[in-house]
Every structure is written in structure tokens, then in C-alpha cells.
N, C-alpha and C positions, 0 to 999 in steps of 0.2 A: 290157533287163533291167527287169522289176518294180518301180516305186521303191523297197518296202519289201527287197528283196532288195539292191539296189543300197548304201541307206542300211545293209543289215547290215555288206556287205563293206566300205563305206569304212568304220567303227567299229570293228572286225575290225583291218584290214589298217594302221589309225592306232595301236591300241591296241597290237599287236605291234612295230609299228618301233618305236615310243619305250620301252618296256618293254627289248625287246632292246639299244637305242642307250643308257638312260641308268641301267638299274639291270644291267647284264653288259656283255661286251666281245667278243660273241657275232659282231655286226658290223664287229668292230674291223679284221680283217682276214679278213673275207668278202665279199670286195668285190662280187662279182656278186647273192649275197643279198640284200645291204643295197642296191644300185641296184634290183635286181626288186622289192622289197620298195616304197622309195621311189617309183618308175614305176608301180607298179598303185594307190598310195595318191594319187598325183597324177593319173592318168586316172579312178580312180571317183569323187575328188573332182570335178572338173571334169561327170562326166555327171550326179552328182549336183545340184548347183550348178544345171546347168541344166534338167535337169526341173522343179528346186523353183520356177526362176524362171518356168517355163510357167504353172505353177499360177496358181490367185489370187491376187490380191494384195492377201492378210490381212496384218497386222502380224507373225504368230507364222509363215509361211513366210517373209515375206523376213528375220527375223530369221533363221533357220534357215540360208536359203540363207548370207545374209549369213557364219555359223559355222564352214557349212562352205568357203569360198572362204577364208577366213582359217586355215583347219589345211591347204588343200590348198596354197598359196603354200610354205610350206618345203618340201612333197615339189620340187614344181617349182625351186626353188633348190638342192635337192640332191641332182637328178638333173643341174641344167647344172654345179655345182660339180663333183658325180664324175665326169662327163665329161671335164673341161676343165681343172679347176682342181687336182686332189688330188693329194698330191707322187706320183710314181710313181719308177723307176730313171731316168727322162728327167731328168735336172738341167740345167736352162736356165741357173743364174748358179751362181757360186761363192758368194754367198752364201747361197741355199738348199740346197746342199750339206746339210748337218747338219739338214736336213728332212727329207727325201730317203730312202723305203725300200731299202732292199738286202736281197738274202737273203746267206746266209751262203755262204760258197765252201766251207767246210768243213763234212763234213756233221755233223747236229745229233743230238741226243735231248732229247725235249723230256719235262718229267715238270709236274707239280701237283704244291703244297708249301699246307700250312694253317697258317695264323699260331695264334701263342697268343691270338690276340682273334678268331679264327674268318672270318680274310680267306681267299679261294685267291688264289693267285699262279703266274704260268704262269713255267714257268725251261726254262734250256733246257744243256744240255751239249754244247761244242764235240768232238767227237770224232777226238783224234790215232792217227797209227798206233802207239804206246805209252803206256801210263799215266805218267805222270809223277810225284816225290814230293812236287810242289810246287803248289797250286791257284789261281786268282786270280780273283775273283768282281770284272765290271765291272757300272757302278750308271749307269742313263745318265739324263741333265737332265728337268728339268722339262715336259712339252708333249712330250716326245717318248717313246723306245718302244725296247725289246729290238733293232727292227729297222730302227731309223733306221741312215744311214750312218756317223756319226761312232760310235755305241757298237759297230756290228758291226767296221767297219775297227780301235776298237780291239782287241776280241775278236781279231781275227782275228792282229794284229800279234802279240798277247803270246801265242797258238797254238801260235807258233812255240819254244815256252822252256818253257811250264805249262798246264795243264791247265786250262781257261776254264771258267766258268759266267755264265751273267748272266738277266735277267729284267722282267718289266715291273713297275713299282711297281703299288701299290695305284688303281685309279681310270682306269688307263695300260692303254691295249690288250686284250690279252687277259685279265688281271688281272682277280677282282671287286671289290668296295670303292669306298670313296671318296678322292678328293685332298681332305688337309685341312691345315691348317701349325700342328696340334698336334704333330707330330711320333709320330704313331701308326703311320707309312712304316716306323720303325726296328724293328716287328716283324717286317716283309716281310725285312729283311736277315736275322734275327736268325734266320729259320726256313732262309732259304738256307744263312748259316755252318754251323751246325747240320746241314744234310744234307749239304754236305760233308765236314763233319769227321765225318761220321758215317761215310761211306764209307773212310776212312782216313789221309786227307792228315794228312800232321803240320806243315806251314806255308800257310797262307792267308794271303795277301795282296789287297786293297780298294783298285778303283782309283773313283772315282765325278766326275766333272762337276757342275757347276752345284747344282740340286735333290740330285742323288744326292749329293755330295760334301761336302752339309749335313747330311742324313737321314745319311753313313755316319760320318762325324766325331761325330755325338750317339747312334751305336748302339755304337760305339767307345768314349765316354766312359761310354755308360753298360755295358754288356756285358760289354766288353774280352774279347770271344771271337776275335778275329783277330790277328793277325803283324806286318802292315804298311797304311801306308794313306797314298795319292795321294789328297788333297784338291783338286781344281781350280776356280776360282771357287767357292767355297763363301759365299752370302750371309752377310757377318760376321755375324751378329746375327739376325734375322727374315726369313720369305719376302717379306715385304711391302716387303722394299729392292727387290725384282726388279717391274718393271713389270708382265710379263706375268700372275706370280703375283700381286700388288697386287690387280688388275684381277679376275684368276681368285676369289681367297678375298675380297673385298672385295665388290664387286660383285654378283657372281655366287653368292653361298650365300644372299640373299634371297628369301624365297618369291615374291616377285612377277618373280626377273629367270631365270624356266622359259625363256621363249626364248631368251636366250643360252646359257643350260646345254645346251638342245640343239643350238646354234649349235656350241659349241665343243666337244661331244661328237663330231658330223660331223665338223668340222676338222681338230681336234687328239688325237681318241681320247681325251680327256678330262671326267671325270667327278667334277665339284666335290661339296663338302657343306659345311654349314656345322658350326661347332666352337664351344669353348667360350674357349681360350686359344692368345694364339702363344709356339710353342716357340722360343726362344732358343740358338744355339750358341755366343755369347760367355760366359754364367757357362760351358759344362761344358766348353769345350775344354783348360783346364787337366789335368780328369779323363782325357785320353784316355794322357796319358804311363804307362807306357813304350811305347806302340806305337809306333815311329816314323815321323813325318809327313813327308811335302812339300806341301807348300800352295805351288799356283801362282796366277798372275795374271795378268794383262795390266798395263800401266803405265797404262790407264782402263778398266775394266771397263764397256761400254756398256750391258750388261744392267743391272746393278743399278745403274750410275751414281754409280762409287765410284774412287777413286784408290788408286793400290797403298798410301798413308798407311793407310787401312781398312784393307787388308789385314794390313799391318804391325801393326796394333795388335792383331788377333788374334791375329798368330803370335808374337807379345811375351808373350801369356798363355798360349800351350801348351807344354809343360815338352817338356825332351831326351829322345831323341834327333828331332830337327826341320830341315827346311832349308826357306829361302822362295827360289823363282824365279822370276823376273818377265819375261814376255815383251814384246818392245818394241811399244810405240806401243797402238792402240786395238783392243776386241775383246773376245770370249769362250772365249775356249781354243781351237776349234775355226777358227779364221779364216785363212786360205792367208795369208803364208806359212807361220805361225806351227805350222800344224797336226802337221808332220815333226820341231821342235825340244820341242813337247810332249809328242809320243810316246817318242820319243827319252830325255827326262827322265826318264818312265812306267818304263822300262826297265832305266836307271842305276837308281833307285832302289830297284826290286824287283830287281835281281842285288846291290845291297850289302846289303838289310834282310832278304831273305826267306828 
């Protein structure tokens, strides 16, 4: 191929991966696109690369060459990463378990919801063989997605009793937006309630994890458009206690730190930005009463790296009706054995509130 043809497609074909990977979520779960996509931006890099190196050797081509060997390096990492490394239904350990995609066993409807600050949000509806009078929108963790395992197996558990919805947040898979720990996530909830009780449900109840279980406790204080609400690992206070978010909002909202953002757009389907302030859910959790809570834990939360003590002192400031449960020894809600006594909870608690 022609160099200057050559150098269009690689330009072309760089310009669209990243565009698609870090401002939509277009690739999030198109996996074969986003490999073809990857694999033809990392072979025309490479033939590019070495025409430019035949050439002369002026300063302004091997700079060139130099630029382009440097944007083709990520295609080639993630095309062996999607080979090899990306969570697929294959779960190797039980601790990647709640990585781990799953499709749903029951089948879906999936629709588009628009925030009142102009996000789209992809949701999805578990569909039983009767309507039920009672709905439950589940909100899954941070870093993860509508179809990781631990939020579908919940989905799929509470199936069984109500009438499921759940969704990717803002920034998250299919979702467009940004993850940011302003707490701007709590419009995404606030457009799902909303279209279910628009449909007719007269009780909704909110189960959320981790990320989701902060963002639905501060849509809950401020809103109060729901019934009940399963708060689990909810960082007491800011994102920035959780590591991985730390790292993510810290970090990575930098204009200079673009390759990780693409790093962990690939990875994790996530799509950082930077904000102006962090939102807090220790002042508003007072606000959320009368909804009634359960706030679970672990007895050391290893993600945020917090003793069920933190936790307590949150649940000490959110008014009745409320219960705190605390699962033994170390871990994030979702951690075998622990995972059957937390759903379990999930359960008890929306057949007494909802």
C-alpha cells in the first residue's frame, strides 16, 4: 500500500478506536469490533513504522516513525490483552468471580433512559412470566457493569419475588458519560426510578453494592423517590477511601495521565473525567430516613480498608427505620462464602420493607 494511503488508514483507524473506547461505550461490549478495530490499527501501525524507517534518515521521519510505533504499541497490548486476558464466562479463581461477565438466564428488554443533565443510560428489564406489583432496581459496584456476575446473579435471584431492572452507570459499559465522584451518577438512578414508576409499580425497592450503594444512599437522601434500600459496602464518606477509585479520580482525571484512561477504558469499560468537588455521603445519610436501610459489611472491608467501626459510625447517623449486618472476617460483599448469606439478607429485607 502507497505510504500516504497507508498513513491515512492508520490515522483513520487510531482516530476511531479511541473516540469509540473513551467518549461512548460503543466498544464496551462489542468485543469482535473493538479486537478488528484494535488488530487492523496495530498491523498498519507496524507497516507504517517500517516504510517510514526505509526512508531517509531525516530527523522529521524518524521522529514520525518514532510516533507512530509509540500509538501502535497499545493496539498490540490490546489485542494480546483481548485474547488472553479479558474477563470472559471462563472464571479461573473465585476471586475474579465478580469480574466475570455473565449474560442473564432470563431473558431481557433492554431500552435507553436520558438523565436530566443530558447522560444516556443503557437499562435493561428482567423479564418474568407475570408482571409483578413490586419492582427492584439493582445498582452494581464501581469498575464493573449491568453484566458482570455478581449484579446479574443478583438480578436474577431477586427474579424470583419482583420485577428487576438494573443498568450501567454513567462512564460504565454501555452507558455514555463520564465516572466522576461528584456524585452526578445519582441522576442515572433518579431517571431509572422514574421510568419505573412510571410504568406503574407502586413499591420500588434499591439494592446497590460498593460505588452503586453510595451513589443510591445519596439519590435516596436527596430524592426520596423509592420504598427501600440495601446499602452494601457503601464508602462511609468519599470515593476516594476505595483504592481502585482513589487511583481512578485522582490520578487519572489529569490531562497528562490519557494513557491510563485508555488503559482502563480497555480493562475495565471505564471512562474517567475530571470534577470540581467530592461528594460526601456521611452529612446526607441522615436525610435518607424514612426509607428503610440495611447497610452491610464485612468485619474489614478490604476495598476501602475500613473496619466495620466506619461503618458503624455511619449507620449511627442514619435515622429509622435501619439495620447494620456485618459479614464475618475479611472481604467485599461479594466474597464466597459470604456471597449466599448476603443475598439472603438482600431478601429478608425487601420481603419485610417493601
Amino acid at each position: 500500500m502507497p505510504l500516504p494511503a497507508l498513513a491515512v488508514l492508520f490515522v483513520s483507524v487510531t482516530l476511531a478506536f479511541w473516540i469509540l473506547q473513551l467518549a461512548t461505550g460503543l466498544l464496551s461490549t462489542r468485543y469482535w469490533p473493538g479486537l478488528g478495530l484494535a488488530t487492523l490499527g496495530g498491523a498498519a501501525g507496524i507497516a507504517l513504522a517500517a516504510q517510514l524507517l526505509r526512508l531517509p534518515a531525516a530527523p522529521g521521519v524518524i521522529l514520525a516513525a518514532a510516533g507512530v510505533v509509540v500509538l501502535t504499541v497499545p493496539f498490540v497490548a490490546i489485542v494480546i490483552y483481548r485474547l488472553f486476558g479479558f474477563p470472559t464466562n471462563r472464571t479461573y479463581s473465585l476471586r475474579a468471580l465478580s469480574r466475570a461477565f455473565t449474560a442473564f438466564a432470563s431473558p431481557v428488554e433492554r431500552f435507553l433512559l436520558r438523565t436530566e443533565d443530558g447522560v444516556t443510560i443503557q437499562a435493561v428489564r428482567l423479564i418474568g412470566p407475570a408482571r409483578r406489583p413490586k419492582a427492584v432496581i439493582v445498582c452494581h459496584g464501581g469498575g464493573r457493569s449491568k453484566d458482570t456476575w455478581a449484579n446479574v446473579a443478583t438480578c436474577e435471584l431477586l427474579a424470583e419475588q419482583y420485577d428487576v431492572f438494573t443498568f450501567d452507570w454513567r462512564g460504565h459499559q454501555e452507558s455514555g458519560g463520564f465516572w466522576t465522584g461528584d456524585g452526578a451518577s445519582k441522576y442515572d438512578l433518579k431517571a431509572v426510578v422514574e421510568h419505573v414508576r412510571g410504568l406503574g409499580y407502586a413499591r420500588i425497592g434499591v439494592v446497590g453494592w460498593s460505588f452503586g450503594a453510595w451513589i443510591a444512599a445519596i439519590a435516596g437522601a436527596t430524592f426520596h423517590n423509592f420504598d427501600a434500600l440495601v446499602a452494601a459496602a457503601p464508602p462511609p464518606a468519599t470515593l476516594r477511601e476505595v483504592e481502585m477509585a482513589r487511583s481512578a479520580l485522582g490520578v487519572m482525571t489529569h490531562w497528562w495521565a490519557w494513557p491510563l484512561r485508555g488503559l482502563v477504558s480497555v480493562m475495565l469499560n471505564l471512562r474517567v473525567h475530571s470534577y470540581a468537588t467530592d461528594a460526601s455521603l456521611e452529612p446526607l445519610i441522615a436525610d435518607l430516613a424514612p426509607i428503610p436501610l440495611l447497610l452491610v459489611c464485612n468485619e474489614y472491608d478490604t476495598a476501602i480498608g475500613a473496619p466495620v467501626a466506619r461503618f458503624q459510625q455511619l449507620f449511627d447517623r442514619a435515622g429509622a427505620p435501619k439495620r447494620l449486618a456485618v459479614l464475618p472476617g475479611r472481604g467485599h460483599i461479594y466474597d464466597w462464602p459470604n456471597t449466599h448469606h448476603y443475598l439472603n439478607l438482600v431478601r429478608e429485607w425487601l420481603a419485610e420493607t417493601l
